[in-house]
C-alpha positions as CSV (number, residue, x, y, z in Angstrom):
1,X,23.1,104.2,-24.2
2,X,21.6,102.3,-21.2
3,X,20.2,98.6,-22.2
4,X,18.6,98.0,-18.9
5,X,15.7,95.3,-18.7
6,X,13.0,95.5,-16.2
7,X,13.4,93.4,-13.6
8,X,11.2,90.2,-13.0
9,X,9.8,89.8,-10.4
10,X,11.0,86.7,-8.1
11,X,10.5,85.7,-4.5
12,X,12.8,88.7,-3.2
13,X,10.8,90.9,-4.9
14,X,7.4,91.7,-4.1
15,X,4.8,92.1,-7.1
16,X,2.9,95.0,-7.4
17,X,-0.1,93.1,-5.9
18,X,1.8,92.1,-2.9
19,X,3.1,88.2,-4.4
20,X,-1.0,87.0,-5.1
21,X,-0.7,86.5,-8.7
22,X,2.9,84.9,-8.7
23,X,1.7,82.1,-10.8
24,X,0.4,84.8,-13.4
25,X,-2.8,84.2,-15.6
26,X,-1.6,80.4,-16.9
27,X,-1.0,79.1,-13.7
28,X,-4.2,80.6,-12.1
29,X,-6.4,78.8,-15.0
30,X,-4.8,75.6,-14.3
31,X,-5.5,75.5,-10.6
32,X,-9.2,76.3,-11.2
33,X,-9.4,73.4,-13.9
34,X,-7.5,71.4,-11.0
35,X,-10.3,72.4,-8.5
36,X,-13.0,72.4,-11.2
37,X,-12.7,68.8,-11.8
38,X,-12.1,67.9,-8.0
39,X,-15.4,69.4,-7.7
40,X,-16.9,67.3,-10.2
41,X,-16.3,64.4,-9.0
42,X,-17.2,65.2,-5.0
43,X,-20.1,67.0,-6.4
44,X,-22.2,64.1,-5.6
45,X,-21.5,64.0,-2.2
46,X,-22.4,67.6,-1.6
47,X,-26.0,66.7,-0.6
48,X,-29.5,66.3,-2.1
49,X,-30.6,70.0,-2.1
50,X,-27.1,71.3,-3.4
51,X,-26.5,68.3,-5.9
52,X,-28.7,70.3,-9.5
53,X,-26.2,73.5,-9.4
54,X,-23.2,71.8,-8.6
55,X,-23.9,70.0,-12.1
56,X,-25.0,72.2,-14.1
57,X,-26.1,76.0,-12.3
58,X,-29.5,75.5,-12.0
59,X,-30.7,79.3,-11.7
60,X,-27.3,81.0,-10.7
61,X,-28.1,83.3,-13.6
62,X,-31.0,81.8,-15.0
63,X,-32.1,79.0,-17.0
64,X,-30.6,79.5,-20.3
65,X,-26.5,79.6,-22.0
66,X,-24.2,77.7,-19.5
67,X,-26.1,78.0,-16.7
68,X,-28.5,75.9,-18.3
69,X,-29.7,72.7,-15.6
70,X,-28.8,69.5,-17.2
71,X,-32.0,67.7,-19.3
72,X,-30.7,64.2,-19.4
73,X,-28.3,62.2,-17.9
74,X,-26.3,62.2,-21.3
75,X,-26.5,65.9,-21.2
76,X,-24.9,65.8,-17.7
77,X,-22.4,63.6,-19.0
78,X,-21.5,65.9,-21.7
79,X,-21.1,68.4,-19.3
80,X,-18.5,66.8,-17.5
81,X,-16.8,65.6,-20.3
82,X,-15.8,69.2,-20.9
83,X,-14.2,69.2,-17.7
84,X,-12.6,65.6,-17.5
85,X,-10.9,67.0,-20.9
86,X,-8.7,69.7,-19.3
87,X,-8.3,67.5,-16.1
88,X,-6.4,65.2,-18.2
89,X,-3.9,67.3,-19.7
90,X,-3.3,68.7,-15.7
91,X,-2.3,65.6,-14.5
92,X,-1.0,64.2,-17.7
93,X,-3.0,61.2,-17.6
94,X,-2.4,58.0,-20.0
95,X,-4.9,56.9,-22.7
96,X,-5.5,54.0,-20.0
97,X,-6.2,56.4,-17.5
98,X,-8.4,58.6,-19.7
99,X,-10.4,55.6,-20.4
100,X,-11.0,54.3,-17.1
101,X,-11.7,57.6,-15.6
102,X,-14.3,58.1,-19.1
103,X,-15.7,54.9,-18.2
104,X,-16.2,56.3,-14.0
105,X,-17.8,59.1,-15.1
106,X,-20.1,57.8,-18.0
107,X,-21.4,55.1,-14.8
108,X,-21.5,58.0,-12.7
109,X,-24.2,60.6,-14.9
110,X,-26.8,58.3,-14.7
111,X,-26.7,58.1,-11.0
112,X,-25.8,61.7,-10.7
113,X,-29.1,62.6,-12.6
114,X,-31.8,60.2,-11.3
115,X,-30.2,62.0,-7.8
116,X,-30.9,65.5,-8.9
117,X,-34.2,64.4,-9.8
118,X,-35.0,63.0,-6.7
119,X,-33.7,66.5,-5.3
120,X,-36.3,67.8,-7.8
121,X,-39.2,66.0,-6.5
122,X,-38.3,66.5,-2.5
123,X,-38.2,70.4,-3.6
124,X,-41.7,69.9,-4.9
125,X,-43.0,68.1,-1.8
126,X,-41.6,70.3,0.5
127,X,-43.1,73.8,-1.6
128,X,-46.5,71.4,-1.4
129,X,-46.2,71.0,2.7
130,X,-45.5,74.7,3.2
131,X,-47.9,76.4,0.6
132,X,-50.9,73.8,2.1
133,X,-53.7,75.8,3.9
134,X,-52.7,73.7,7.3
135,X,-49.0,73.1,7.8
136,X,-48.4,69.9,9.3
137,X,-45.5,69.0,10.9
138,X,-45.7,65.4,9.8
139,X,-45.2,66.3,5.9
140,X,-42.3,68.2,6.8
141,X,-40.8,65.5,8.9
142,X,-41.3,63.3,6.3
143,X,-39.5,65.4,3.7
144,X,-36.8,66.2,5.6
145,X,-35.9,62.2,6.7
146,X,-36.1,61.3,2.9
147,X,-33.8,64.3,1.8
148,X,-31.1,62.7,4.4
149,X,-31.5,59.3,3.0
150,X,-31.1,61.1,-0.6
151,X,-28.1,62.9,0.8
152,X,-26.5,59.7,2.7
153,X,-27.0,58.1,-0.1
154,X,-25.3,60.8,-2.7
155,X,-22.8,61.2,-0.9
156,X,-22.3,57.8,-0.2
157,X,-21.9,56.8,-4.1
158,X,-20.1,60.0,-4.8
159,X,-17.2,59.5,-2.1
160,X,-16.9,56.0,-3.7
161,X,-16.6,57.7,-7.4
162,X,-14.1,59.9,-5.7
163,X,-12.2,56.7,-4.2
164,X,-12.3,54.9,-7.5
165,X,-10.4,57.7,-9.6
166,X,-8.5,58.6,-6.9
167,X,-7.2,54.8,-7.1
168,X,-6.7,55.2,-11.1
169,X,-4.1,58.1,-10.7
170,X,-0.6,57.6,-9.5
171,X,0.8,58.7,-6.4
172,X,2.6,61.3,-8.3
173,X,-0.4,62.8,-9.8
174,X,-2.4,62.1,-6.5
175,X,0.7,64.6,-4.8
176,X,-0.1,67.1,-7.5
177,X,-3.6,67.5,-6.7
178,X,-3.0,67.5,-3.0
179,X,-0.5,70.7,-3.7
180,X,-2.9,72.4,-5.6
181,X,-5.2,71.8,-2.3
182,X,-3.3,72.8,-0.1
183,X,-2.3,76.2,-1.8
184,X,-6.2,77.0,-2.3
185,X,-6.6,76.1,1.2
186,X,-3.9,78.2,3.3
């Protein structure tokens, strides 16, 4: 009576999807969570027009369940606390760290949401310049100089949000993210 075991696979032997789910399902959640929350806090800085989906969808399957855009600024900040939840169990952050990081981001919804509805209104302007019965070059210039100030300043505030939690992690837990980086980035 044979009592063989199948083999595991390791890194001499090829999976049957040629090695791309070597991490298996675990590890594959826990680098999107890693890249979720990376996201959330450089969001910001992804420019005025982009700044309502990366918060909250905005119409990427329409406007209702999870893809739901934020209402309020507590709302968005509820939002991310689902994420920041997860994020700290990845890096294994301290109940100091949780609470400075809590503290970033409730400072940072505000912000984030009076941003989107600036985004909100330029959308709005720009739909009134091109549906007008003369198009005039003027209105469009105007909108597009205030959607770069909107999106110097976003990104702006959002690379100093980024800076600022960067700072409350360790270099140990800094090192971790940059690994997860650099394997979604080959």
């Amino acid at each position: 009576m044979s009592t063989e075991t199948p083999e595991t696979p390791s890194s001499s032997t090829p999976s049957a999807d040629g090695g791309r789910c070597a991490k298996g399902a675990k590890g594959a959640r826990r680098g999107r969570r890693l890249f979720r929350l990376f996201l959330l806090f450089s969001a910001v800085g992804a420019g005025a027009f982009f700044l309502p989906r990366a918060f909250a969808g905005g119409g990427w399957g329409g406007e209702h369940g999870c893809h739901q855009s934020a209402q309020s600024a507590e709302d968005l900040r509820e939002r991310a606390e689902w994420g920041a939840s997860w994020f700290y169990d990845e890096v294994d952050a301290t109940d100091t760290q949780r609470a400075q990081l809590d503290a970033l981001l409730d400072e940072a919804a505000p912000v984030a949401f009076g941003f989107k509805q600036e985004s909100k209104a330029l959308k709005g302007q720009l739909a009134d310049a091109l549906s007008a019965p003369q198009v005039e070059r003027a209105a469009l210039e105007e909108v597009r100089l205030d959607g770069l100030d909107l999106a110097d300043r976003a990104t702006a505030k959002g690379f100093d949000w980024l800076a600022r939690a960067a700072t409350i992690l360790t270099p140990a837990q800094r090192d971790g993210l940059r690994g997860e980086w650099d394997a979604r980035h080959r």
